[in-house]
N, C-alpha and C positions, 0 to 999 in steps of 0.2 A: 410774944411774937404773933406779928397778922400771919394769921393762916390761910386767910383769901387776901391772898395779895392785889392780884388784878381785881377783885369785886371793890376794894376800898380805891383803888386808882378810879375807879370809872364812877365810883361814887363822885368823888372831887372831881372828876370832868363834867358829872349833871350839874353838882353845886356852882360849880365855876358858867355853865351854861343857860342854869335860874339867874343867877345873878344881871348873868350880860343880859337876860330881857327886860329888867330894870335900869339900864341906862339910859337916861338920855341928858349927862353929859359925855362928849367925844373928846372934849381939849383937853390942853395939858392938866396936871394935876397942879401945878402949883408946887410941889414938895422939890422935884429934882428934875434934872433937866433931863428930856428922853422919858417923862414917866407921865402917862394920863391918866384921865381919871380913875377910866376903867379898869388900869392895871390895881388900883386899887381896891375898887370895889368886889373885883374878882377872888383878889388874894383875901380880902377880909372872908370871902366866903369858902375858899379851900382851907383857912388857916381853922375857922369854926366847924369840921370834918377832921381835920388832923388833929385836933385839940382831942375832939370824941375818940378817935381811936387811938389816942395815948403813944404816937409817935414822932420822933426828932422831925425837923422840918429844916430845907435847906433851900429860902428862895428868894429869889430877885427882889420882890420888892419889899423881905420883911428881916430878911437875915438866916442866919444860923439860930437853931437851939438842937443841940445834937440828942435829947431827950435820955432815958432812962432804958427802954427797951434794946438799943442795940441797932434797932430800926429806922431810917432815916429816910424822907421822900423827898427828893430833889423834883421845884419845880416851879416853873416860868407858866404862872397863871394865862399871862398872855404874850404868847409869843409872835412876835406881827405886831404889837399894837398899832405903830403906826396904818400898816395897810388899814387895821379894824376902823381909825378914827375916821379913814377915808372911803370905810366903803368898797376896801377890794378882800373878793372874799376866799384869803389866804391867811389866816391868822386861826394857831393853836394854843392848848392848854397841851404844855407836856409837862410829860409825871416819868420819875423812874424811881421807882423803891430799892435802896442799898441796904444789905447788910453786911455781916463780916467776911463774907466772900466775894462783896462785889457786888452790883449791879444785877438786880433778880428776877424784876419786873417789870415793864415799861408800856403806858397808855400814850398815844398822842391823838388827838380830837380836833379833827378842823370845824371849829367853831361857827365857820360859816355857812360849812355845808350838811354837818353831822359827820362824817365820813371818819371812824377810830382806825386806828392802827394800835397790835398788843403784841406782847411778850415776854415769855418766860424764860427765867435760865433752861436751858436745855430743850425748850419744848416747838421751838422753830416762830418765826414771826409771820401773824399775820392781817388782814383786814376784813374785818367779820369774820367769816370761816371761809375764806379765800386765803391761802398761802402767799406770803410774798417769794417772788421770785425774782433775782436781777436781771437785766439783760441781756448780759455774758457776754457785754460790747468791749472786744480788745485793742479796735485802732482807735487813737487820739485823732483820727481825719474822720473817723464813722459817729465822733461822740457829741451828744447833747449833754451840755454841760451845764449846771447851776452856778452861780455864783453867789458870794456877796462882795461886796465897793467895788472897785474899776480894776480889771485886768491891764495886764499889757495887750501893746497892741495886736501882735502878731502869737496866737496860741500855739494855734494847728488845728484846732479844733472843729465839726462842722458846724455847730452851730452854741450859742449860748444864750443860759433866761437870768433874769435877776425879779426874784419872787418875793424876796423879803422875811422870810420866816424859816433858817432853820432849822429845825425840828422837823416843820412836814421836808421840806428838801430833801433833808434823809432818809425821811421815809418813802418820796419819790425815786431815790434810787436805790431803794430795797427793793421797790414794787415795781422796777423795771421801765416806768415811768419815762425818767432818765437814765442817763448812763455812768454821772460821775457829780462828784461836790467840789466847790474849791472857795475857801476865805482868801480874798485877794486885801481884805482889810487888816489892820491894825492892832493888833490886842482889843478886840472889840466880843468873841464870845465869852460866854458865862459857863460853867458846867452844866446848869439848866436849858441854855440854847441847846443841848445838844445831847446830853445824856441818853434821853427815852431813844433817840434817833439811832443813839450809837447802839443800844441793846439789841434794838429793833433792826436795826441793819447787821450786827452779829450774828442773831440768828436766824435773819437770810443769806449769814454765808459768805458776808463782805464783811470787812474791818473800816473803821476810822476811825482815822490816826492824826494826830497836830503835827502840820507841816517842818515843825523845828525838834520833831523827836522828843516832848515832853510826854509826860503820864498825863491821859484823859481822864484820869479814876481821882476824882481828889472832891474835898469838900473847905474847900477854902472857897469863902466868899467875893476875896479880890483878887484872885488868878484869874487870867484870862488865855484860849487858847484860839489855835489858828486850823478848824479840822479841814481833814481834806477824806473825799471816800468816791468810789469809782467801783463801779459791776463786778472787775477783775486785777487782780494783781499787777498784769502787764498796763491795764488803763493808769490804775495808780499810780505806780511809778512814776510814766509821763507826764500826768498831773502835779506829783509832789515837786519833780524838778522843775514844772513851769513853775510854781508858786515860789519854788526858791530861787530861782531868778531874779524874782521881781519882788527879792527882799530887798 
């Protein structure tokens, strides 16, 4: 068992961050569609970190190997890549470390800017040694909302962004940032989109949750979910029933 959890996470967030000052291809990869270069180059170089420290490995661009320890690190070397191929600078390395209880640890790293977000089971989420705090924003007419693909038209909402990456999203509205999250897309996340976010936003105190009432918690490679997360309970709600609307 890693006994520094978060020290081998932030390991893989520098390797993943040597890596990326070695690119300089930004196009597709050629392998699959939606995949750049980068995403690989990235992953070659957390996968050579997780190889050393002898644990399961659960990611986007390389697969499952659920390993021997018991230990498993779910994780989207690059999450954003598109923004990254373009240049806008919103795109993470998220990491969350599973074991038999569940979801223990969680790094996410804007790439762009350096700026980590961490956390541990039980020990509160935060951004350097700044605590995350939510908003505590309870009207859907006061809310700055995130998105990903196209809402309907009419929310209620006061205003909304489309960032492209999330991971940090979640962690934007951990940190109060914003005020709520909502997949308005398709079967389009991974466990990896969204893991570190989800820990991370738990132990500031909010839950997310997939808008169709599945488990978030799984290590299946081809599941896809739909989260949704909000400041406060009363925000949520109103969130979850717009998204289910506009199934």
């Amino acid at each position: 068992m890693i006994t520094d959890r978060l020290g081998l996470l932030h390991d893989l967030a520098d390797a993943v961050a040597a890596a990326m000052r070695t690119v300089t291809d930004w196009g597709p990869s050629g392998e699959r569609d939606g995949q750049y270069a980068l995403d690989v180059t990235a992953d070659e170089a957390a996968l050579a970190v997780i190889e050393r420290a002898g644990v399961g490995v659960l990611s986007e661009e390389s697969g499952y190997d659920p390993g021997t320890t018991g230990e498993v690190v779910v994780i989207d070397p690059i999450d954003g890549s598109t923004n990254a191929s373009r240049g806008i600078p919103w795109f993470a390395t998220s990491l969350c470390l599973v074991d038999a209880a569940g979801p223990a640890a969680a790094v996410v790293v804007n790439q762009a800017t350096g700026v980590r977000y961490s956390a541990e089971r039980g020990g509160g989420a935060w951004c350097g040694e700044r605590r995350l705090l939510p908003s505590g924003c309870t009207a859907l007419s006061d809310a700055i909302v995130v998105i990903s693909a196209v809402p309907p038209i009419d929310v209620g909402w006061a205003q909304f962004r489309a960032f492209g990456a999330c991971a940090l999203d979640l962690c934007a509205v951990a940190d109060g940032v914003v005020d709520g999250y909502v997949d308005f897309g398709t079967e389009q996340h991974g466990v990896w989109d969204y893991l570190g976010g989800w820990l991370i936003c738990r132990e500031a105190g909010i839950a997310v949750v997939d808008a169709f009432e599945r488990d978030m918690l799984h290590l299946d490679h081809a599941a896809r979910r739909t989260p949704v997360a909000a400041a406060t309970p009363v925000l949520a709600a109103d969130l979850l029933a717009a998204r289910r609307r506009s199934a």
